[in-house]
N, C-alpha and C positions, 0 to 999 in steps of 0.2 A: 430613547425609543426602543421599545421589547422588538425582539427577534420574532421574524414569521416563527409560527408553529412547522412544523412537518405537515407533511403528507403522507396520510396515515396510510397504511394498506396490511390486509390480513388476506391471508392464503392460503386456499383449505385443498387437502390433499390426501390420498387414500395407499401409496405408491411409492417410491424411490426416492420422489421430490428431484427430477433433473433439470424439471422446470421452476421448482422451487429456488435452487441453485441457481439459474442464471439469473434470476432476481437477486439474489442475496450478493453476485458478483457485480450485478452493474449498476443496482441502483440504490439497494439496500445501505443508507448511512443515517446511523444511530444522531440525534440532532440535526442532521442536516436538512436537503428540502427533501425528501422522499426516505420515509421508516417504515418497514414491516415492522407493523407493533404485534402480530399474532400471527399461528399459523397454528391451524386444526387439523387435527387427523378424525378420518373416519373409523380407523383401528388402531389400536396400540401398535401394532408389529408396524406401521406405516413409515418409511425408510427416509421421508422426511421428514420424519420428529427430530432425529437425528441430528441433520442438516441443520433442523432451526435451533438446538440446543447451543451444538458449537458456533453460533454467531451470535447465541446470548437474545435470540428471539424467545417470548413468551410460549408457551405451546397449549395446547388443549385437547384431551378425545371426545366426542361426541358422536357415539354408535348410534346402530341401530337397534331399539330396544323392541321387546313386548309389543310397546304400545302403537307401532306403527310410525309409519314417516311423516306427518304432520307431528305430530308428539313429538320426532325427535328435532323437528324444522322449528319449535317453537324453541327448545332447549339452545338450538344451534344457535336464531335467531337473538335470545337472549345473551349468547354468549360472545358473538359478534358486537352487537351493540354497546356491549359496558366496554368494549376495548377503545370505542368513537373513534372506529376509522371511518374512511373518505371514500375506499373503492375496495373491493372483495374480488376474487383472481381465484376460481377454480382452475387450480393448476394440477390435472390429474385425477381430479373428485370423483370417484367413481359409482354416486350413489344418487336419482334423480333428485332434484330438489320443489319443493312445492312452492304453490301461492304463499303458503303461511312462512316460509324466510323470503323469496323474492318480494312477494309484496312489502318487505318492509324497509327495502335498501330500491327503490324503483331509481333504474337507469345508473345502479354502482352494483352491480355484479357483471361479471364479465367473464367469461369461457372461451376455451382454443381445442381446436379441434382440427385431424390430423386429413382434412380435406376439404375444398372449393364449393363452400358449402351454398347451395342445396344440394350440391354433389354428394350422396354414400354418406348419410349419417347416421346415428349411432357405433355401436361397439367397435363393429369389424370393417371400418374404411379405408383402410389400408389393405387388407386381403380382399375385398369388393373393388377397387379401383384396379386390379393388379388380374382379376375373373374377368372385367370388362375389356383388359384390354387398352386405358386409355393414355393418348402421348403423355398425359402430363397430370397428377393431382395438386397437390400445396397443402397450405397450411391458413386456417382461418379463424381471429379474433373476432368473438362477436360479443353483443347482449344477449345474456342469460334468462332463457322464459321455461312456462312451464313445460310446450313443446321442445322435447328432446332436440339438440340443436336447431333450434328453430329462431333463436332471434335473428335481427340483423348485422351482417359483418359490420365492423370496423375497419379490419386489415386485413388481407389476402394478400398472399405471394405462391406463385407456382411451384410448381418440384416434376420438374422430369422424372418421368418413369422409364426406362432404363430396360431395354432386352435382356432378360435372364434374372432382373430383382426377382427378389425373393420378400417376402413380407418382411425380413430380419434388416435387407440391407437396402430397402426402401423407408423403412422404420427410420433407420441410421440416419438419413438424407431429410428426411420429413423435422426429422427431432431437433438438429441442427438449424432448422430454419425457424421451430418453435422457439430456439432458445435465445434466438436474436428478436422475434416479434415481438413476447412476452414483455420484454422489458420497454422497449419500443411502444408497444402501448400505453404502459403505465407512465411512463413520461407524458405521454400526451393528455393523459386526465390529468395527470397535477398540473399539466400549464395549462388549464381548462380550455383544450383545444381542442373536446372530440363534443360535439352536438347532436342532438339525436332531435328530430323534427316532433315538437308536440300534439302534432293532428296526424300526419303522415309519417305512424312512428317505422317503417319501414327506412326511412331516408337517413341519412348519419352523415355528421360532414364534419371534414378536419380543416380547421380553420388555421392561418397562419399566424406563426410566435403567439407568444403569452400572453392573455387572455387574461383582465381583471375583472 
């Protein structure tokens, strides 16, 4: 009897890769059930290329060109696809992405973003949760749409905000709790645990154990 395949996953990133890291610590295993077979950069200088080099992950750039960001969502899309992974993990992507790559991966891209989200999204949610004032922000896995964090979470977990944080050392506490979710999530799509309702696509449910 042949061995399951893996569990493909690629991970596009513009950034440091700190999230890419705790991927490649906790779940990333070359034959096993869950492989990062790729990770994209949005820029060459991108500090997780690096990261995916020394673990012997494939890598790829895929800028932003001339011809606009559809043109390069077609290229990206193209480039994603011939790797025939299973789930896609912007992990730090810092570049919108359009209908023409989400449409073609519907319900396997996936984005984490550094707040309770509808709470403060976009760029600066960490320095707007910290203006408001509020006890507590988090950290939230969600589905990737064309509205700028706008899909539906998956996973959410709080982060105290702290009298006297500073964006640097609410950052710090925020990051720590990405680098546990991240991974956390991606197990739960390869044991086909995470649901997302096909009429009321708002709704998402985490079903229990492994899922054939």
């Amino acid at each position: 009897m042949s061995e399951a395949r893996p569990y493909r996953v690629a991970v596009l990133v513009s950034g440091a890769g700190t999230n890419l890291q705790s991927l490649i610590d906790a779940v990333h295993a070359p034959g096993g059930p869950i492989e990062l077979t790729l990770v994209v950069a949005s820029t060459p200088e991108a500090g997780g290329l690096e990261r995916a080099r020394r673990a012997g992950i494939p890598t790829e750039v895929v800028p932003m060109g001339d011809d606009g960001r559809e043109a390069r969502d077609r290229v990206l899309g193209d480039v994603v696809e011939a790797a025939g992974v299973d789930l896609i993990v912007l992990a730090g992507w810092m570049s919108i992405l359009t209908g023409v790559f989400l449409d073609r991966f519907p319900d396997r891209v996936i984005n984490l973003h550094p707040s309770l989200l509808p709470a403060f999204p976009g760029m600066h949610a960490i320095e707007q949760a910290l203006e408001w004032g509020v006890r507590y922000t988090g950290v939230t896995v969600h589905f990737a749409e064309e509205q700028v964090d706008g899909g539906p979470p998956i996973l959410q977990e709080p982060v105290p905000v702290v009298y006297g944080d500073t964006p640097d050392s609410l950052r710090e506490r925020i990051r720590e709790v990405e680098h546990r979710l991240v991974p956390i999530a991606v197990r739960l799509f390869a044991g086909n645990r995470v649901r997302r309702d096909s009429v009321e696509r708002r709704r998402v449910e985490i079903v229990e154990g492994d899922q054939e």
